[in-house]
C-alpha positions as CSV (number, residue, x, y, z in Angstrom):
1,X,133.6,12.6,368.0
2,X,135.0,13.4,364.6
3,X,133.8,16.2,362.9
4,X,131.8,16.5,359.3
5,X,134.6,16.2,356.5
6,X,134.6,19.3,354.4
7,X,133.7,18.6,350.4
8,X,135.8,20.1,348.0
9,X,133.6,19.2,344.7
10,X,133.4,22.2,342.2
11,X,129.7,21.5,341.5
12,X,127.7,24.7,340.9
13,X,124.2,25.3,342.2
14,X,122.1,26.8,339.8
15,X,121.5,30.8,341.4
16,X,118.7,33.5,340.0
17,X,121.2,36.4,340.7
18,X,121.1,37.7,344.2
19,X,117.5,36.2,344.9
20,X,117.2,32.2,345.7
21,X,116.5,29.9,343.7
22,X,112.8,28.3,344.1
23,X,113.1,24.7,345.4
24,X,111.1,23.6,341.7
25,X,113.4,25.1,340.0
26,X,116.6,23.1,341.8
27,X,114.6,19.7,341.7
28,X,114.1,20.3,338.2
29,X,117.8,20.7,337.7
30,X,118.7,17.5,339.6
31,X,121.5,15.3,338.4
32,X,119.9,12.8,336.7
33,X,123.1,11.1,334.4
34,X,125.0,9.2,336.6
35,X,127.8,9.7,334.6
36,X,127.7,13.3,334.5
37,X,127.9,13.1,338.6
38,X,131.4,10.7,338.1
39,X,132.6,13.9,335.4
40,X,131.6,16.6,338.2
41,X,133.1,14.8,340.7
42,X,136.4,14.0,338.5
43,X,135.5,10.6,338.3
44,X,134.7,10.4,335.0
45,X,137.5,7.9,333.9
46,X,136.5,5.3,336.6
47,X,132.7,4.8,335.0
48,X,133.1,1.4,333.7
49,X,134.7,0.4,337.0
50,X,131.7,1.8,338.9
51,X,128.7,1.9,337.8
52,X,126.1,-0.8,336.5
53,X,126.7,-1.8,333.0
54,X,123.1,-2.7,332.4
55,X,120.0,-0.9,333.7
56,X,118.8,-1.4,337.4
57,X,115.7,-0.2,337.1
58,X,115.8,2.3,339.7
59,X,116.4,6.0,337.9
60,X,119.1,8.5,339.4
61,X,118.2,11.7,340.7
62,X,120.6,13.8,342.9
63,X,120.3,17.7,343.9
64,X,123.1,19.4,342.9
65,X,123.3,20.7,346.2
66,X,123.9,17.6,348.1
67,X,125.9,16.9,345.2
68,X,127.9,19.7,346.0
69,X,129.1,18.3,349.7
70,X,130.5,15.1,348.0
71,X,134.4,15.3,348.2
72,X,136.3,16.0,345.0
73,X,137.5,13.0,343.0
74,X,136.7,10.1,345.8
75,X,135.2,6.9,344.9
76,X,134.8,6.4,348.6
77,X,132.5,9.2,349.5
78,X,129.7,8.3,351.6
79,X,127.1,10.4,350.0
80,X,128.2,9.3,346.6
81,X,128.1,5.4,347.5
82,X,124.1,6.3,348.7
83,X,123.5,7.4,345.2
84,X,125.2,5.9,342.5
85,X,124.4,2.8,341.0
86,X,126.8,0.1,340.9
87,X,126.9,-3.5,339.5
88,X,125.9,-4.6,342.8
89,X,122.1,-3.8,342.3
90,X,122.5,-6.6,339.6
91,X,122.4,-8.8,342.1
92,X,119.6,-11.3,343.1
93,X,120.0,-12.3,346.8
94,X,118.2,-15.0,348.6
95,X,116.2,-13.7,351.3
96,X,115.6,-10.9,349.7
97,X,112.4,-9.3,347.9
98,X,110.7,-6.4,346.2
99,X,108.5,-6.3,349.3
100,X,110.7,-6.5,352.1
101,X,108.2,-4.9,355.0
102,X,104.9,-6.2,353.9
103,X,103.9,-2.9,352.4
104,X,101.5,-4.7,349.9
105,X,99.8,-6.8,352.7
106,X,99.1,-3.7,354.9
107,X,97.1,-1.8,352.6
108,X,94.2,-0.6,354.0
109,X,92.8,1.7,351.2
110,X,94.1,3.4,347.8
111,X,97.4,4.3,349.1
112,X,96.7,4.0,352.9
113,X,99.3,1.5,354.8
114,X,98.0,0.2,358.0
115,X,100.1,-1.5,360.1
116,X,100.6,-0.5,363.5
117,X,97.7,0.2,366.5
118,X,97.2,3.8,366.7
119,X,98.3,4.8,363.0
120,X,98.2,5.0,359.8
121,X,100.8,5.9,357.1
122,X,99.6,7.5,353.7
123,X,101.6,7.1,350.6
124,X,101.1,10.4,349.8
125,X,103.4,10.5,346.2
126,X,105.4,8.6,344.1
127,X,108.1,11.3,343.5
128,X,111.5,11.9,345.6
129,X,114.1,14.6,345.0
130,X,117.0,11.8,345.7
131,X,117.1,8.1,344.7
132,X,118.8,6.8,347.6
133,X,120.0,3.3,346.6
134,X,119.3,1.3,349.6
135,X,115.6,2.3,349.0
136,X,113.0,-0.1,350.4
137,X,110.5,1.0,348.0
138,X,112.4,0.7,345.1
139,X,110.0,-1.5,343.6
140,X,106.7,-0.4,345.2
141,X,104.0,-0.1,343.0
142,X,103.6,3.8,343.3
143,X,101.2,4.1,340.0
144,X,98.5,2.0,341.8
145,X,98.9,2.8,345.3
146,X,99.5,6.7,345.8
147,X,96.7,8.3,348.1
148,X,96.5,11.5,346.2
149,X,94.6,9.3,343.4
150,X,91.2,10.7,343.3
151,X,92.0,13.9,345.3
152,X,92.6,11.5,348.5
153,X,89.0,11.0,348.9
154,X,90.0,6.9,349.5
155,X,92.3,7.7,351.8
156,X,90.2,10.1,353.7
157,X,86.8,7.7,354.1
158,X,89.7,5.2,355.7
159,X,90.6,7.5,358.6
160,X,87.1,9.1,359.1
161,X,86.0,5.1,359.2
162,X,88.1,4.2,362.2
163,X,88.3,6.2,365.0
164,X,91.3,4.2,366.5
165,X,93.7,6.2,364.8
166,X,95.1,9.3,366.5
167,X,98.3,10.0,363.9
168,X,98.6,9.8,360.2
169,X,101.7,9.6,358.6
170,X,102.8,11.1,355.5
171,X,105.3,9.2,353.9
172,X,106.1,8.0,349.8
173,X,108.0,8.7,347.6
174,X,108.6,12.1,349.8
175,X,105.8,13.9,351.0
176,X,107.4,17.1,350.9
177,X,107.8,17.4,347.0
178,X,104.3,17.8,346.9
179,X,103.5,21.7,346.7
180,X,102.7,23.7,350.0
181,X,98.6,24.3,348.8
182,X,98.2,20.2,348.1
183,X,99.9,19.5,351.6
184,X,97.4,22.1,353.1
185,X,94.3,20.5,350.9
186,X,95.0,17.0,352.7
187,X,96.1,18.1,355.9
188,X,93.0,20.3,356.9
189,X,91.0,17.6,355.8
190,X,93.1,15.4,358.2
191,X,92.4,18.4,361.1
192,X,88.5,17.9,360.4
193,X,89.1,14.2,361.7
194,X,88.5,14.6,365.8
195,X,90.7,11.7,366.6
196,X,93.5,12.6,364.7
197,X,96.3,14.5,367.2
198,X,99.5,13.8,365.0
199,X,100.6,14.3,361.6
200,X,104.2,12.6,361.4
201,X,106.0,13.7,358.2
202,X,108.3,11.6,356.9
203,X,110.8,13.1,354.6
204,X,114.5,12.9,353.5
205,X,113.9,17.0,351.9
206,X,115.2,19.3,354.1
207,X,119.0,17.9,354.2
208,X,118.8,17.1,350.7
209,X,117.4,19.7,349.2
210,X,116.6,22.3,352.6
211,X,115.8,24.9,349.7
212,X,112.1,23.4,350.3
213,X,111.7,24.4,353.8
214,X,110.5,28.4,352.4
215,X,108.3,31.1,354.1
216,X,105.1,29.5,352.7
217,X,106.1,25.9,354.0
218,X,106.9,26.7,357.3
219,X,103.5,28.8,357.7
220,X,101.2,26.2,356.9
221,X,102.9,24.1,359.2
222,X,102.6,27.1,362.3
223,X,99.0,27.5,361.5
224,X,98.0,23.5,360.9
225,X,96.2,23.0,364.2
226,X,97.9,19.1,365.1
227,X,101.2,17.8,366.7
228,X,103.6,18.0,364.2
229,X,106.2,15.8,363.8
230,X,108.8,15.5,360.9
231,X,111.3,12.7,360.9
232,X,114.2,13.2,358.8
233,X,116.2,10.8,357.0
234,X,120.0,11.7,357.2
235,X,122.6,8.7,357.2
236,X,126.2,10.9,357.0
237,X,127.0,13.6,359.0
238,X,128.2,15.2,355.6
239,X,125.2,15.2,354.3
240,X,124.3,18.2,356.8
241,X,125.6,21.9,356.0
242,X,125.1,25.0,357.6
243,X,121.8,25.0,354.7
244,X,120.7,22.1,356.7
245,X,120.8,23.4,359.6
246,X,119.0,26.5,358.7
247,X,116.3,24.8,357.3
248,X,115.6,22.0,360.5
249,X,116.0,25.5,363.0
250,X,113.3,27.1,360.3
251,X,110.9,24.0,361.4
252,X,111.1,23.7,365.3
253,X,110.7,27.5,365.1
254,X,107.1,26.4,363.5
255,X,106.3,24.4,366.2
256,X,108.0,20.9,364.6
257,X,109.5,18.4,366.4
258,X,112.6,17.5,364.8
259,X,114.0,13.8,364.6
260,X,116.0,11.0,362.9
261,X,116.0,7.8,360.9
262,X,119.3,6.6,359.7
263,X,119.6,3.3,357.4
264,X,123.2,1.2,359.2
265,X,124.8,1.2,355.6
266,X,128.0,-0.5,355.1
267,X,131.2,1.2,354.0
268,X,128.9,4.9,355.1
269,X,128.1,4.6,358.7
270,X,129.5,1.7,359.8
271,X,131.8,3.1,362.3
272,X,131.4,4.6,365.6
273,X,133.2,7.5,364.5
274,X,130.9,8.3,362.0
275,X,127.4,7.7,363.7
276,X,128.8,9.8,366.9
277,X,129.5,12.6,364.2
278,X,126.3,12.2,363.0
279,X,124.4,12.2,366.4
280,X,126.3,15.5,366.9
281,X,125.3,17.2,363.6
282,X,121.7,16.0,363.8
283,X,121.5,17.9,367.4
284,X,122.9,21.2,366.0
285,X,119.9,20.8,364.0
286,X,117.4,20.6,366.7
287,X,116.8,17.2,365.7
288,X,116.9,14.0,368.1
289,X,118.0,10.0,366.7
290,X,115.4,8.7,366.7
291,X,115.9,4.7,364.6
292,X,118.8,3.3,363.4
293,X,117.5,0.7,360.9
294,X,118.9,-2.2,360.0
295,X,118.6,-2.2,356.1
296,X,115.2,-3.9,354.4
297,X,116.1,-6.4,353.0
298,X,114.6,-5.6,349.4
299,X,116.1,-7.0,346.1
300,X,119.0,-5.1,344.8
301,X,121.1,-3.8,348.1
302,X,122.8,-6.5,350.0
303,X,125.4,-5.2,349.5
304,X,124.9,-2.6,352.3
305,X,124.3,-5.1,354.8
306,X,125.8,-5.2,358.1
307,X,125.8,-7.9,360.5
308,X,123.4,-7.8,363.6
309,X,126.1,-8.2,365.6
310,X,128.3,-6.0,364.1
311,X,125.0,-3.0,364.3
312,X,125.1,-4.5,368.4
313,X,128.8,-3.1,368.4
314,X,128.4,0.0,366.7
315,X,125.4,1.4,369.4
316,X,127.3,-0.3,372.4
317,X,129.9,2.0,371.3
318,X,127.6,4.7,371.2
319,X,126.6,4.2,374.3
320,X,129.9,4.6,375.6
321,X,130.6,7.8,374.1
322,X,127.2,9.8,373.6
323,X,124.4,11.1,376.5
324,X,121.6,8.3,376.1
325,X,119.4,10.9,374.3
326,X,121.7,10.9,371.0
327,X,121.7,7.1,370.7
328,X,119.6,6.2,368.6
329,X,117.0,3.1,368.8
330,X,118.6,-0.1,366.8
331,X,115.0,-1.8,365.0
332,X,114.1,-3.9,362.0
333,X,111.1,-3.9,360.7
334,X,109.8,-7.0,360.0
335,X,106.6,-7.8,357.7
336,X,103.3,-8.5,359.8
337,X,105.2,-7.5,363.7
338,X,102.8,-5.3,365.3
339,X,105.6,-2.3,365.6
340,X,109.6,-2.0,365.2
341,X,111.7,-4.5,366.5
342,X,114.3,-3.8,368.8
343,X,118.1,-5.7,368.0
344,X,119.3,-6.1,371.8
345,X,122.5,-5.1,373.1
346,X,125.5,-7.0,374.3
347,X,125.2,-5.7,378.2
Protein backbone atom coordinates (compact mmCIF):
# COMPACT_ATOMS: atom_id res chain seq x y z
CA UNK A 1 0.00 0.00 0.00
CA UNK A 2 1.13 3.57 -0.54
CA UNK A 3 -0.32 6.07 1.40
CA UNK A 4 -2.56 9.34 0.30
CA UNK A 5 0.08 12.05 -1.01
CA UNK A 6 -0.22 15.13 1.05
CA UNK A 7 -1.30 18.48 -1.15
CA UNK A 8 0.54 21.41 -0.65
CA UNK A 9 -1.90 23.92 -2.75
CA UNK A 10 -2.36 27.39 -1.01
CA UNK A 11 -6.05 27.49 -1.98
CA UNK A 12 -8.27 29.07 0.81
CA UNK A 13 -11.64 27.87 1.81
CA UNK A 14 -14.00 30.48 2.27
CA UNK A 15 -14.59 30.43 6.53
CA UNK A 16 -17.66 32.51 8.51
CA UNK A 17 -15.15 33.21 11.46
CA UNK A 18 -15.10 30.48 14.01
CA UNK A 19 -18.56 28.97 12.80
CA UNK A 20 -18.64 26.68 9.48
CA UNK A 21 -19.40 27.60 6.52
CA UNK A 22 -23.01 26.33 5.14
CA UNK A 23 -22.49 23.76 2.39
CA UNK A 24 -24.65 26.57 -0.06
CA UNK A 25 -22.58 28.87 0.64
CA UNK A 26 -19.16 26.78 -0.47
CA UNK A 27 -21.04 25.40 -3.71
CA UNK A 28 -21.77 28.83 -4.42
CA UNK A 29 -18.11 29.67 -4.27
CA UNK A 30 -17.00 26.86 -6.44
CA UNK A 31 -14.25 27.33 -8.89
CA UNK A 32 -15.86 27.85 -11.87
CA UNK A 33 -12.74 29.51 -14.35
CA UNK A 34 -10.63 26.92 -15.25
CA UNK A 35 -7.92 29.20 -15.54
CA UNK A 36 -8.27 30.68 -12.22
CA UNK A 37 -7.74 26.79 -10.85
CA UNK A 38 -4.21 26.60 -13.20
CA UNK A 39 -3.34 30.39 -11.27
CA UNK A 40 -4.25 28.81 -7.76
CA UNK A 41 -2.43 25.97 -8.38
CA UNK A 42 0.75 27.89 -9.96
CA UNK A 43 -0.05 26.71 -13.14
CA UNK A 44 -1.07 29.59 -14.60
CA UNK A 45 1.72 29.95 -17.29
CA UNK A 46 1.03 26.36 -18.73
CA UNK A 47 -2.90 27.35 -19.85
CA UNK A 48 -2.46 27.32 -23.44
CA UNK A 49 -0.57 24.01 -23.12
CA UNK A 50 -3.52 22.51 -21.10
CA UNK A 51 -6.59 23.31 -21.41
CA UNK A 52 -9.08 23.37 -24.46
CA UNK A 53 -8.74 26.21 -26.75
CA UNK A 54 -12.26 26.10 -27.81
CA UNK A 55 -15.42 25.42 -25.70
CA UNK A 56 -16.31 21.69 -24.80
CA UNK A 57 -19.41 22.16 -23.85
CA UNK A 58 -19.24 20.76 -20.53
CA UNK A 59 -18.94 23.86 -17.76
CA UNK A 60 -16.26 23.61 -14.81
CA UNK A 61 -17.21 23.60 -11.44
CA UNK A 62 -14.72 22.53 -8.60
CA UNK A 63 -15.12 23.03 -4.60
CA UNK A 64 -12.45 24.85 -3.45
CA UNK A 65 -12.13 22.33 -0.91
CA UNK A 66 -11.22 19.43 -3.09
CA UNK A 67 -9.41 22.04 -4.83
CA UNK A 68 -7.50 22.46 -1.88
CA UNK A 69 -5.94 18.64 -1.80
CA UNK A 70 -4.58 19.09 -5.30
CA UNK A 71 -0.71 19.27 -5.04
CA UNK A 72 0.96 22.62 -5.63
CA UNK A 73 2.14 23.45 -9.12
CA UNK A 74 1.70 19.72 -10.78
CA UNK A 75 0.20 19.25 -14.04
CA UNK A 76 0.11 15.62 -13.14
CA UNK A 77 -2.28 15.68 -10.19
CA UNK A 78 -4.82 13.10 -10.27
CA UNK A 79 -7.62 15.22 -8.92
CA UNK A 80 -6.67 18.02 -11.28
CA UNK A 81 -6.56 15.65 -14.55
CA UNK A 82 -10.55 14.59 -13.28
CA UNK A 83 -11.46 18.15 -13.62
CA UNK A 84 -9.88 20.26 -16.05
CA UNK A 85 -10.67 20.40 -19.41
CA UNK A 86 -8.10 19.69 -22.00
CA UNK A 87 -8.02 19.57 -25.84
CA UNK A 88 -8.74 16.06 -25.55
CA UNK A 89 -12.56 16.47 -25.06
CA UNK A 90 -12.25 17.96 -28.68
CA UNK A 91 -12.09 14.78 -29.75
CA UNK A 92 -14.70 12.71 -31.76
CA UNK A 93 -13.98 8.95 -31.25
CA UNK A 94 -15.61 6.13 -33.02
CA UNK A 95 -17.49 3.95 -30.83
CA UNK A 96 -18.24 6.48 -28.93
CA UNK A 97 -21.63 8.44 -28.11
CA UNK A 98 -23.62 11.04 -26.07
CA UNK A 99 -25.52 8.00 -24.89
CA UNK A 100 -23.19 5.51 -23.94
CA UNK A 101 -25.46 3.25 -21.41
CA UNK A 102 -28.79 3.51 -23.05
CA UNK A 103 -30.04 6.09 -20.57
CA UNK A 104 -32.60 7.53 -23.26
CA UNK A 105 -33.96 4.00 -24.06
CA UNK A 106 -34.67 3.09 -20.40
CA UNK A 107 -36.88 5.74 -19.55
CA UNK A 108 -39.75 4.75 -17.95
CA UNK A 109 -41.41 8.10 -16.90
CA UNK A 110 -40.40 11.91 -16.63
CA UNK A 111 -37.05 11.41 -15.23
CA UNK A 112 -37.45 7.73 -14.08
CA UNK A 113 -34.68 5.14 -15.64
CA UNK A 114 -35.67 1.69 -15.66
CA UNK A 115 -33.32 -0.72 -16.40
CA UNK A 116 -32.68 -3.50 -14.10
CA UNK A 117 -35.37 -6.23 -12.34
CA UNK A 118 -35.95 -5.10 -9.01
CA UNK A 119 -35.17 -1.21 -9.45
CA UNK A 120 -35.51 1.85 -10.52
CA UNK A 121 -33.17 4.90 -10.68
CA UNK A 122 -34.69 8.49 -10.55
CA UNK A 123 -32.85 11.35 -12.03
CA UNK A 124 -33.52 13.31 -9.27
CA UNK A 125 -31.52 16.87 -10.61
CA UNK A 126 -29.59 18.26 -13.07
CA UNK A 127 -27.05 20.03 -10.78
CA UNK A 128 -23.54 18.61 -9.38
CA UNK A 129 -21.10 20.36 -7.12
CA UNK A 130 -18.09 18.94 -9.40
CA UNK A 131 -17.85 18.41 -13.21
CA UNK A 132 -15.90 15.39 -13.30
CA UNK A 133 -14.69 15.09 -16.86
CA UNK A 134 -15.10 11.45 -17.64
CA UNK A 135 -18.82 12.18 -16.93
CA UNK A 136 -21.23 9.76 -18.67
CA UNK A 137 -23.98 12.14 -18.61
CA UNK A 138 -22.19 14.89 -19.95
CA UNK A 139 -24.62 15.21 -22.61
CA UNK A 140 -27.90 13.91 -21.03
CA UNK A 141 -30.74 15.79 -21.57
CA UNK A 142 -31.24 17.05 -17.90
CA UNK A 143 -33.92 20.00 -18.92
CA UNK A 144 -36.36 17.34 -20.13
CA UNK A 145 -35.74 14.42 -18.10
CA UNK A 146 -35.33 15.47 -14.28
CA UNK A 147 -37.94 13.75 -11.97
CA UNK A 148 -38.42 16.69 -9.76
CA UNK A 149 -40.46 18.30 -12.83
CA UNK A 150 -43.85 18.68 -11.63
CA UNK A 151 -43.04 18.07 -7.88
CA UNK A 152 -42.18 14.26 -8.87
CA UNK A 153 -45.75 13.40 -9.22
CA UNK A 154 -44.54 11.38 -12.74
CA UNK A 155 -42.07 9.72 -11.12
CA UNK A 156 -44.14 8.72 -8.19
CA UNK A 157 -47.39 7.25 -10.30
CA UNK A 158 -44.28 4.99 -11.93
CA UNK A 159 -43.26 3.24 -8.77
CA UNK A 160 -46.82 3.11 -7.11
CA UNK A 161 -47.79 1.41 -10.74
CA UNK A 162 -45.41 -1.51 -10.44
CA UNK A 163 -45.06 -3.34 -7.51
CA UNK A 164 -41.88 -5.17 -8.76
CA UNK A 165 -39.68 -2.71 -7.54
CA UNK A 166 -38.32 -2.91 -4.00
CA UNK A 167 -35.32 -0.08 -4.34
CA UNK A 168 -35.34 3.35 -5.89
CA UNK A 169 -32.26 4.92 -6.71
CA UNK A 170 -31.55 8.51 -6.49
CA UNK A 171 -29.00 9.46 -8.84
CA UNK A 172 -28.45 12.82 -11.50
CA UNK A 173 -26.79 15.23 -11.61
CA UNK A 174 -26.17 14.58 -7.70
CA UNK A 175 -28.98 13.96 -5.57
CA UNK A 176 -27.47 15.37 -2.64
CA UNK A 177 -27.31 19.09 -3.81
CA UNK A 178 -30.85 19.05 -3.60
CA UNK A 179 -31.79 20.65 -0.04
CA UNK A 180 -32.46 18.34 3.08
CA UNK A 181 -36.72 19.30 3.15
CA UNK A 182 -36.95 18.41 -0.98
CA UNK A 183 -35.00 15.04 -0.26
CA UNK A 184 -37.49 14.42 2.76
CA UNK A 185 -40.66 15.56 0.36
CA UNK A 186 -39.74 12.66 -2.15
CA UNK A 187 -38.45 10.25 0.11
CA UNK A 188 -41.52 9.94 2.46
CA UNK A 189 -43.53 9.71 -0.43
CA UNK A 190 -41.18 6.85 -1.60
CA UNK A 191 -41.79 5.27 2.25
CA UNK A 192 -45.64 5.45 1.52
CA UNK A 193 -44.83 2.81 -1.41
CA UNK A 194 -45.16 -0.79 0.53
CA UNK A 195 -42.78 -2.44 -1.80
CA UNK A 196 -40.19 -0.21 -1.64
CA UNK A 197 -37.33 -1.57 1.06
CA UNK A 198 -34.20 0.52 -0.36
CA UNK A 199 -33.38 3.93 -1.22
CA UNK A 200 -29.79 3.71 -2.76
CA UNK A 201 -28.20 7.27 -3.03
CA UNK A 202 -25.96 7.82 -5.38
CA UNK A 203 -23.67 10.74 -4.86
CA UNK A 204 -20.05 11.97 -5.42
CA UNK A 205 -20.87 14.94 -2.32
CA UNK A 206 -19.51 13.84 0.72
CA UNK A 207 -15.71 13.56 -0.54
CA UNK A 208 -16.15 16.42 -2.57
CA UNK A 209 -17.77 18.69 -0.74
CA UNK A 210 -18.36 16.53 2.91
CA UNK A 211 -19.49 20.07 4.25
CA UNK A 212 -23.06 18.69 2.98
CA UNK A 213 -23.22 15.79 5.25
CA UNK A 214 -24.70 18.48 8.44
CA UNK A 215 -26.90 17.76 11.52
CA UNK A 216 -30.17 18.20 9.50
CA UNK A 217 -28.88 15.75 6.66
CA UNK A 218 -27.94 13.06 8.67
CA UNK A 219 -31.39 13.25 10.71
CA UNK A 220 -33.63 12.80 8.05
CA UNK A 221 -31.71 10.05 6.96
CA UNK A 222 -31.87 8.31 10.90
CA UNK A 223 -35.47 8.84 10.94
CA UNK A 224 -36.39 7.82 6.97
CA UNK A 225 -37.97 4.46 7.74
CA UNK A 226 -36.02 2.32 4.52
CA UNK A 227 -32.61 0.54 4.02
CA UNK A 228 -30.33 3.16 3.24
CA UNK A 229 -27.68 2.88 1.07
CA UNK A 230 -25.31 5.63 -0.23
CA UNK A 231 -22.71 4.77 -2.82
CA UNK A 232 -20.02 7.11 -3.14
CA UNK A 233 -17.98 8.04 -5.98
CA UNK A 234 -14.29 8.50 -5.08
CA UNK A 235 -11.54 7.53 -7.83
CA UNK A 236 -8.06 8.86 -5.84
CA UNK A 237 -7.28 8.13 -2.61
CA UNK A 238 -6.32 11.97 -2.38
CA UNK A 239 -9.45 12.94 -2.96
CA UNK A 240 -10.29 11.65 0.79
CA UNK A 241 -9.14 13.95 3.90
CA UNK A 242 -9.70 13.64 7.41
CA UNK A 243 -13.15 16.01 6.31
CA UNK A 244 -14.06 12.98 4.37
CA UNK A 245 -13.71 10.76 6.63
CA UNK A 246 -15.75 12.65 9.18
CA UNK A 247 -18.44 13.12 7.04
CA UNK A 248 -18.83 9.00 5.71
CA UNK A 249 -18.43 8.05 9.87
CA UNK A 250 -21.37 10.99 10.22
CA UNK A 251 -23.51 8.62 7.76
CA UNK A 252 -23.01 4.88 9.00
CA UNK A 253 -23.58 6.53 12.47
CA UNK A 254 -27.26 7.30 10.79
CA UNK A 255 -27.82 3.97 9.88
CA UNK A 256 -26.10 4.24 6.09
CA UNK A 257 -24.35 1.74 4.46
CA UNK A 258 -21.35 3.07 3.10
CA UNK A 259 -19.83 2.03 -0.41
CA UNK A 260 -17.78 2.69 -3.60
CA UNK A 261 -17.80 3.27 -7.28
CA UNK A 262 -14.62 4.17 -8.84
CA UNK A 263 -14.27 5.05 -12.78
CA UNK A 264 -10.52 2.93 -13.95
CA UNK A 265 -9.11 6.36 -15.34
CA UNK A 266 -5.97 6.45 -17.05
CA UNK A 267 -2.93 8.35 -15.88
CA UNK A 268 -5.27 8.55 -12.08
CA UNK A 269 -5.82 5.09 -10.97
CA UNK A 270 -4.23 3.05 -13.27
CA UNK A 271 -1.81 1.50 -10.98
CA UNK A 272 -2.05 -1.02 -8.28
CA UNK A 273 -0.46 1.22 -6.05
CA UNK A 274 -2.88 3.70 -6.27
CA UNK A 275 -6.28 1.59 -6.26
CA UNK A 276 -4.78 -0.43 -3.08
CA UNK A 277 -4.29 3.13 -1.52
CA UNK A 278 -7.58 3.83 -2.36
CA UNK A 279 -9.26 0.60 -1.04
CA UNK A 280 -7.49 1.50 2.23
CA UNK A 281 -8.75 5.15 2.50
CA UNK A 282 -12.28 4.17 1.48
CA UNK A 283 -12.27 1.57 4.52
CA UNK A 284 -11.12 4.25 7.04
CA UNK A 285 -14.24 5.74 5.92
CA UNK A 286 -16.51 2.93 6.73
CA UNK A 287 -17.09 2.49 3.24
CA UNK A 288 -16.63 -0.93 1.20
CA UNK A 289 -15.53 -1.06 -3.00
CA UNK A 290 -18.09 -1.80 -4.31
CA UNK A 291 -17.56 -1.28 -8.79
CA UNK A 292 -14.70 -0.53 -10.52
CA UNK A 293 -16.05 0.73 -13.91
CA UNK A 294 -14.63 0.57 -16.86
CA UNK A 295 -15.16 4.14 -18.40
CA UNK A 296 -18.64 4.78 -20.58
CA UNK A 297 -17.72 5.16 -23.49
CA UNK A 298 -19.46 8.68 -24.07
CA UNK A 299 -18.18 11.33 -26.61
CA UNK A 300 -15.49 13.49 -25.39
CA UNK A 301 -13.19 11.07 -22.83
CA UNK A 302 -11.23 8.49 -24.61
CA UNK A 303 -8.78 9.62 -23.58
CA UNK A 304 -9.14 7.99 -20.10
CA UNK A 305 -9.49 4.65 -21.51
CA UNK A 306 -7.78 1.76 -20.30
CA UNK A 307 -7.45 -1.55 -21.90
CA UNK A 308 -9.61 -4.53 -20.57
CA UNK A 309 -6.76 -6.34 -20.15
CA UNK A 310 -4.79 -3.88 -18.74
CA UNK A 311 -8.16 -3.20 -15.87
CA UNK A 312 -7.80 -7.57 -15.68
CA UNK A 313 -4.16 -6.76 -14.37
CA UNK A 314 -4.77 -4.00 -12.19
CA UNK A 315 -7.59 -6.21 -9.92
CA UNK A 316 -5.45 -9.50 -10.27
CA UNK A 317 -2.98 -7.39 -8.56
CA UNK A 318 -5.39 -6.47 -6.11
CA UNK A 319 -6.22 -9.60 -5.41
CA UNK A 320 -2.87 -10.36 -4.50
CA UNK A 321 -2.32 -7.71 -2.13
CA UNK A 322 -5.90 -6.82 -0.51
CA UNK A 323 -8.50 -9.12 1.77
CA UNK A 324 -11.19 -10.09 -0.97
CA UNK A 325 -13.64 -7.56 0.70
CA UNK A 326 -11.53 -4.34 -0.54
CA UNK A 327 -11.46 -5.53 -4.21
CA UNK A 328 -13.66 -4.15 -5.81
CA UNK A 329 -16.12 -5.65 -8.64
CA UNK A 330 -14.52 -4.92 -12.34
CA UNK A 331 -18.12 -4.21 -14.65
CA UNK A 332 -19.21 -2.33 -17.73
CA UNK A 333 -22.26 -1.36 -18.21
CA UNK A 334 -23.46 -1.96 -21.46
CA UNK A 335 -26.79 -0.45 -23.05
CA UNK A 336 -29.91 -2.86 -22.93
CA UNK A 337 -27.82 -5.92 -20.52
CA UNK A 338 -30.11 -6.76 -17.86
CA UNK A 339 -27.48 -5.73 -14.96
CA UNK A 340 -23.49 -4.95 -14.83
CA UNK A 341 -21.24 -6.86 -16.55
CA UNK A 342 -18.52 -8.50 -15.07
CA UNK A 343 -14.71 -8.17 -17.04
CA UNK A 344 -13.25 -11.77 -16.02
CA UNK A 345 -10.02 -12.29 -14.51
CA UNK A 346 -6.83 -13.93 -15.81
CA UNK A 347 -6.90 -17.03 -13.13
Amino acid sequence: MIPASPPISQISVPRSGNRATPWQQLWRDAITDPHELLRLLGLESRSSELLANADTGFSVRVPRGFAARMRHADATDPLLLQVLPGADELSVTPGYSTDAVGDLDARAATGVLHKYQGRALLIATGSCAINCRYCFRRHFPYAQETAASGQWRAAIEYLASNDSISEVILSGGDPLSLSTPKLAELTGALADLAHVRRLRIHSRLPIVLPERVDAELCDWLHRLPLQKVLVLHANHANEIDDSVIKACRKLTAAGVTLLNQSVLLRHINDTVDVLAALSERLFDCNALPYYLHQLDRVQGVAHFEVSDQEAVRLIDGLRNRLPGYLVPRLVRETAGATSKLPIGHTR
